[in-house]
C-alpha positions in Angstrom: 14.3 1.3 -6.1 17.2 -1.5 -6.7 16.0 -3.4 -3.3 12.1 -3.4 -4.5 13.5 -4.5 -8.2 15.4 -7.3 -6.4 12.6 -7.9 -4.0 10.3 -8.6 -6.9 12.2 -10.1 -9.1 10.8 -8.0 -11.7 12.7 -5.2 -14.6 13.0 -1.3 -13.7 10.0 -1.0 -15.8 7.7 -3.4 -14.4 8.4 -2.0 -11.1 7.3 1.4 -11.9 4.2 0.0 -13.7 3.3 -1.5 -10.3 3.7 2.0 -8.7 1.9 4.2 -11.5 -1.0 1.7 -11.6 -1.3 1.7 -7.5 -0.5 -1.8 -7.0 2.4 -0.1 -4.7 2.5 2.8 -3.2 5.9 4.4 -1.7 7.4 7.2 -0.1 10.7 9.7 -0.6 10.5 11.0 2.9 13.7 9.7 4.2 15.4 10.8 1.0 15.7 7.5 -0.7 12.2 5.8 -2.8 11.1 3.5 -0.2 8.1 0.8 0.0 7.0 -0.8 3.5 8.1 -4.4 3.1 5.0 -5.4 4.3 3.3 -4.3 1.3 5.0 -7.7 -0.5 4.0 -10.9 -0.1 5.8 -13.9 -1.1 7.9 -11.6 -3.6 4.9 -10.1 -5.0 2.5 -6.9 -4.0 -0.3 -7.5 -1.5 -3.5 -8.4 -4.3 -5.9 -6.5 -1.8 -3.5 -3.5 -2.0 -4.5 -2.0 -4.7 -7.9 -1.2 -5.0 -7.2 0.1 -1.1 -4.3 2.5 -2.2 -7.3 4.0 -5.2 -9.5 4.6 -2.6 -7.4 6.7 -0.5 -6.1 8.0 -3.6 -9.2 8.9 -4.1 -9.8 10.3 -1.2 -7.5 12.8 -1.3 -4.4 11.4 0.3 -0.9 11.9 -0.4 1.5 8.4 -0.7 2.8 9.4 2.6 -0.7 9.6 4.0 -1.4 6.3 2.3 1.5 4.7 3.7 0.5 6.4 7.1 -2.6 5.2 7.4 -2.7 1.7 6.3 0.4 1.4 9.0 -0.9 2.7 12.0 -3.7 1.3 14.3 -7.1 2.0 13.2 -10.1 2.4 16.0 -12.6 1.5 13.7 -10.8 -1.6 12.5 -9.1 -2.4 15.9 -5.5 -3.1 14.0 -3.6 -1.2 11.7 -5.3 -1.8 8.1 -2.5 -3.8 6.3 -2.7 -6.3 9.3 -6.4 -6.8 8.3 -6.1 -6.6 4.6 -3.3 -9.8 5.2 -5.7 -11.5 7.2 -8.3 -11.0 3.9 -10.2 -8.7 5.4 -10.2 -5.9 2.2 -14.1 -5.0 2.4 -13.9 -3.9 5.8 -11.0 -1.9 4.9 -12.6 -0.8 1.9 -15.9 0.7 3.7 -13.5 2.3 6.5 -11.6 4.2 3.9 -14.1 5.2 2.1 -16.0 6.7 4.6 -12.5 8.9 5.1 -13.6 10.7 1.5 
């Protein structure tokens, strides 16, 4: 948590408002709280994160499945789904997740 804190620039507090309100979503697997770097852009969360990470939320999946699934290649996307949501591409995203519920 201190390196996402320094990462953003941003108080304790503000960070885990970020987390409880899904603009982040990270992971304890490896012991330590950890977020994908990838998830920040320019010092600040990914916009199209978000509503993504409710979705899957949604859905049914665990942070580690979030995490899991918008890092690895999607056949239905053709890329792994953070790579399209940088490039903008959130609706298709969206649909493809949805249709995971």
């Amino acid at each position: 948590m201190p390196d996402l804190v320094e990462a953003l620039d941003e108080p304790l507090g503000r960070v885990r408002r970020l987390i409880d309100e899904h603009s982040l979503v990270g992971s304890k697997r490896n012991g330590v709280f950890q977020v994908p770097s990838i998830f920040l852009v320019e010092g600040r969360p990914l916009s199209s994160l978000r509503g993504t990470i409710i979705v899957l939320s949604d859905a049914g999946f665990s942070d580690d499945e979030i995490i899991d699934w918008l890092l690895a290649e999607e056949p239905t996307i053709g890329d792994a789904p953070i790579n399209s949501l940088l490039a903008g591409r959130k609706s298709e995203v969206r649909r493809v997740a949805a249709a995971l519920a």
